[in-house]
C-alpha positions in Angstrom: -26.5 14.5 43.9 -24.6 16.3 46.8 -22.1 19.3 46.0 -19.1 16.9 46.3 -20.5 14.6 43.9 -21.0 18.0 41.5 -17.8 19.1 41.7 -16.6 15.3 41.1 -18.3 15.3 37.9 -17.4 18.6 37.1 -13.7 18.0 37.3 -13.7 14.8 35.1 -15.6 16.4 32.6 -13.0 19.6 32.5 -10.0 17.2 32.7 -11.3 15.0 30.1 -12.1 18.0 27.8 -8.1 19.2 28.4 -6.6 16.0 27.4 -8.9 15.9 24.4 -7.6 19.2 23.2 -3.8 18.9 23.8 -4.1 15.6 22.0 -5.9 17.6 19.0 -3.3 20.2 19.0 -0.6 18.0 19.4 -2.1 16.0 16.3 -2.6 19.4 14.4 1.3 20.4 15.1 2.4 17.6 13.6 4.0 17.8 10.0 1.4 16.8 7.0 2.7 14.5 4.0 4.3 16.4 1.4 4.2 14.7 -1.9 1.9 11.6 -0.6 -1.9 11.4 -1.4 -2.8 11.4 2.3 -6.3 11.1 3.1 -7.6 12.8 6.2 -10.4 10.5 6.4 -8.8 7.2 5.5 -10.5 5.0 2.6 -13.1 1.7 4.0 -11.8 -1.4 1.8 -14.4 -4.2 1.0 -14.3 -7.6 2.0 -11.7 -9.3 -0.5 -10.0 -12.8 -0.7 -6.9 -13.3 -2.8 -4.0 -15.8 -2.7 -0.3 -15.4 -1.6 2.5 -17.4 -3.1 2.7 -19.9 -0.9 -1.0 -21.0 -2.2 -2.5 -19.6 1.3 -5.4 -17.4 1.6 -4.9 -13.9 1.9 -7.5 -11.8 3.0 -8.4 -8.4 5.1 -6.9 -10.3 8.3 -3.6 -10.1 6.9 -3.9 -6.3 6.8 -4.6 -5.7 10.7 -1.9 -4.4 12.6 0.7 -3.6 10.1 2.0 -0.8 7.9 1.2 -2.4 3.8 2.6 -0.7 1.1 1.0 -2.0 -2.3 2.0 -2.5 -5.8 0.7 -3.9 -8.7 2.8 -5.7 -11.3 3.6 -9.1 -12.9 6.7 -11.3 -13.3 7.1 -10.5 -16.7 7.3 -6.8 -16.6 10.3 -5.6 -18.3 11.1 -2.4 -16.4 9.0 -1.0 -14.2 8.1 -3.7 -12.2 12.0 -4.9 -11.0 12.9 -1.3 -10.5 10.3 -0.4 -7.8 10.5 -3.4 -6.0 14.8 -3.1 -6.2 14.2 0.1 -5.0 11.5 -0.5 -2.2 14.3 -3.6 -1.3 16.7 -0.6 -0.6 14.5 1.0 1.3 13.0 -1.8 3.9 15.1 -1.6 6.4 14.1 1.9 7.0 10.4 1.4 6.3 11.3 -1.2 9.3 12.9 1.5 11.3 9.9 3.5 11.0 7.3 1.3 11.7 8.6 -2.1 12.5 5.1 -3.8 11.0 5.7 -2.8 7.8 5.0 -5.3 4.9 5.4 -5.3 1.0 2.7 -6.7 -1.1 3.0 -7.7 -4.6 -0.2 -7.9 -6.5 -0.2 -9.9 -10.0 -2.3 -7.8 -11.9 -1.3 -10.9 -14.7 -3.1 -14.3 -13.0 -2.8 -16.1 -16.3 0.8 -16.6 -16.4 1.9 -15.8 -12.7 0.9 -18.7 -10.9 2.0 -19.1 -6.8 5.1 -21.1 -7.6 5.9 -18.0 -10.3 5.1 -15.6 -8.0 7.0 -17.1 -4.9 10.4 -17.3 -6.8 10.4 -13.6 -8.7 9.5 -12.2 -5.2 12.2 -14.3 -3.1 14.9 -12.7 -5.7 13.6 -9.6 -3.8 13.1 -10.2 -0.7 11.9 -13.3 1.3 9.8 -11.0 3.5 7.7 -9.4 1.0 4.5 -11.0 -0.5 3.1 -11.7 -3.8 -0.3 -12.2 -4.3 -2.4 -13.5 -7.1 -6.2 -13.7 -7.9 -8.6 -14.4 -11.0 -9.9 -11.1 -13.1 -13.4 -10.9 -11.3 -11.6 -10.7 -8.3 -8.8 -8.9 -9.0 -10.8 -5.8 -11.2 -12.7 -4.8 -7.7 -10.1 -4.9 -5.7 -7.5 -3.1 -7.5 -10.4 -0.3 -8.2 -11.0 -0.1 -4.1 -7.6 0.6 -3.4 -7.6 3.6 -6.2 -5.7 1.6 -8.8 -6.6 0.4 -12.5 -4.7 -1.8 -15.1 -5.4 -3.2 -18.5 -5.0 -6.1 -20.5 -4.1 -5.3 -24.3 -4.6 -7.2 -27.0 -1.1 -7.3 -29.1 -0.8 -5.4 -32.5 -0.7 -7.3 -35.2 3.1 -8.3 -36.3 4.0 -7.5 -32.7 6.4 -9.8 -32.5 7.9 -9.4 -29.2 4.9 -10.7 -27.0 4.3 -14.0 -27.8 1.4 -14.3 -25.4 -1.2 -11.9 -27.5 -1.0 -9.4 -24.9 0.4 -6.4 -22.9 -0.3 -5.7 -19.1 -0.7 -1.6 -18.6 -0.7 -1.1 -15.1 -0.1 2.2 -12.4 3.6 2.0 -11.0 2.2 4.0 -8.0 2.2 2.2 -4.8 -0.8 2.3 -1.9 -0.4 2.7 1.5 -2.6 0.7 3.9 -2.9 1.4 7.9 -3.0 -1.0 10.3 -7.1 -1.1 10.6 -6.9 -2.2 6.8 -8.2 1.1 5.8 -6.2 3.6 2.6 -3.9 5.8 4.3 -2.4 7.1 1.6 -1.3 7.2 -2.5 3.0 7.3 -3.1 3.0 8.4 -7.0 5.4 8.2 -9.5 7.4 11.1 -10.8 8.0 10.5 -14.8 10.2 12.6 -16.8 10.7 12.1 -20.9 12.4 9.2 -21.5 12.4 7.9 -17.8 10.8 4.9 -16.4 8.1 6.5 -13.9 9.4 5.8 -10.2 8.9 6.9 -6.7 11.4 8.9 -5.6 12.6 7.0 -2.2 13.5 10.0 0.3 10.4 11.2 -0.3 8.6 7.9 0.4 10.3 7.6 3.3 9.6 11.5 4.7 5.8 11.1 4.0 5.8 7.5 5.5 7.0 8.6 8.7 4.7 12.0 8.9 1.9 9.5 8.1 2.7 7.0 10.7 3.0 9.4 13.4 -0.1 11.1 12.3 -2.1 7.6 12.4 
């Protein structure tokens, strides 16, 4: 290799190296999430197939190359539920404004009563842009633990007279962030004072959201 050819190589390598660092201090100037659980590293999910509530299939495809914010509920969920998704109804056209491949995703963490034609009308009262999704326990128990997340299904106390059905749904009203290679960006969790419903507090869903989307 001639001296030309050296000094070729030589320059490439030296530019190449500069734009690697102004891209990793531009990166490291940028401002963290504040009240998020943002992972540095963001969290692999495994293989899953669930079902939306139009009866379609719903799988890791439907992840790629959007912005998902997840939360698990059920139809009949007196409080919580309606609350966070009025509020995150509020809120899309921001989320929009931030990153215009946002979605919403409703998982059923109740599959015995919330069947696709359930789940398709509660989540239309919403929004006719978000999605509800819906799978059997075997399913559902893996996935919700990959994402971070856990819920329970409670037997009723005895003389309980105000479930008919023999059982509560416990569930986390925190909601999960998911990055366009359909890996965990980040957790949003709930603030809960005494005697309040636990809910995310939406200026600060949407400060994180952006930091995190800019950091991505």
């Amino acid at each position: 290799m001639n001296k030309y050819l050296y000094g070729l190589v030589a320059l490439v390598s030296i530019t190449a190296g500069s734009v690697g660092f102004q891209l990793i201090k531009q990166s490291n100037q940028l401002p963290k999430p504040e009240y998020a659980l943002y992972y540095q590293e963001a969290r692999k999910m495994s293989a899953f197939t669930l079902t939306d509530q139009l009866g379609k299939p719903f799988d890791n495809q439907q992840l790629l190359n959007k912005w998902s914010l997840v939360f698990f509920g059920y139809t009949s969920c007196p409080d919580v539920c309606p609350t966070t998704l009025q509020n995150l109804q509020f809120i899309y056209p921001d989320l929009t404004k931030i990153a215009n491949n946002s979605q919403v995703l409703l998982v059923s963490v109740d599959p015995k009563r919330d069947t696709s034609e359930k789940l398709n009308q509660y989540i239309n009262y919403f929004n006719p842009e978000f999605k509800a999704l819906r799978a059997e326990h075997d399913v559902l128990f893996p996935f919700s633990r990959n994402l971070g997340m856990m819920y329970a299904i409670t037997p009723k106390e005895e003389g309980d007279e105000k479930n008919d059905d023999g059982y509560w749904v416990d569930h986390s009203a925190s909601l999960v962030l998911i990055n366009p290679a359909g890996e965990v960006a980040a957790i949003f969790k709930p603030e809960q004072e005494l005697g309040e419903l636990p809910s995310i507090d939406s200026e600060k869903l949407l400060s994180d959201y952006q930091k995190i989307v800019a950091l991505y």
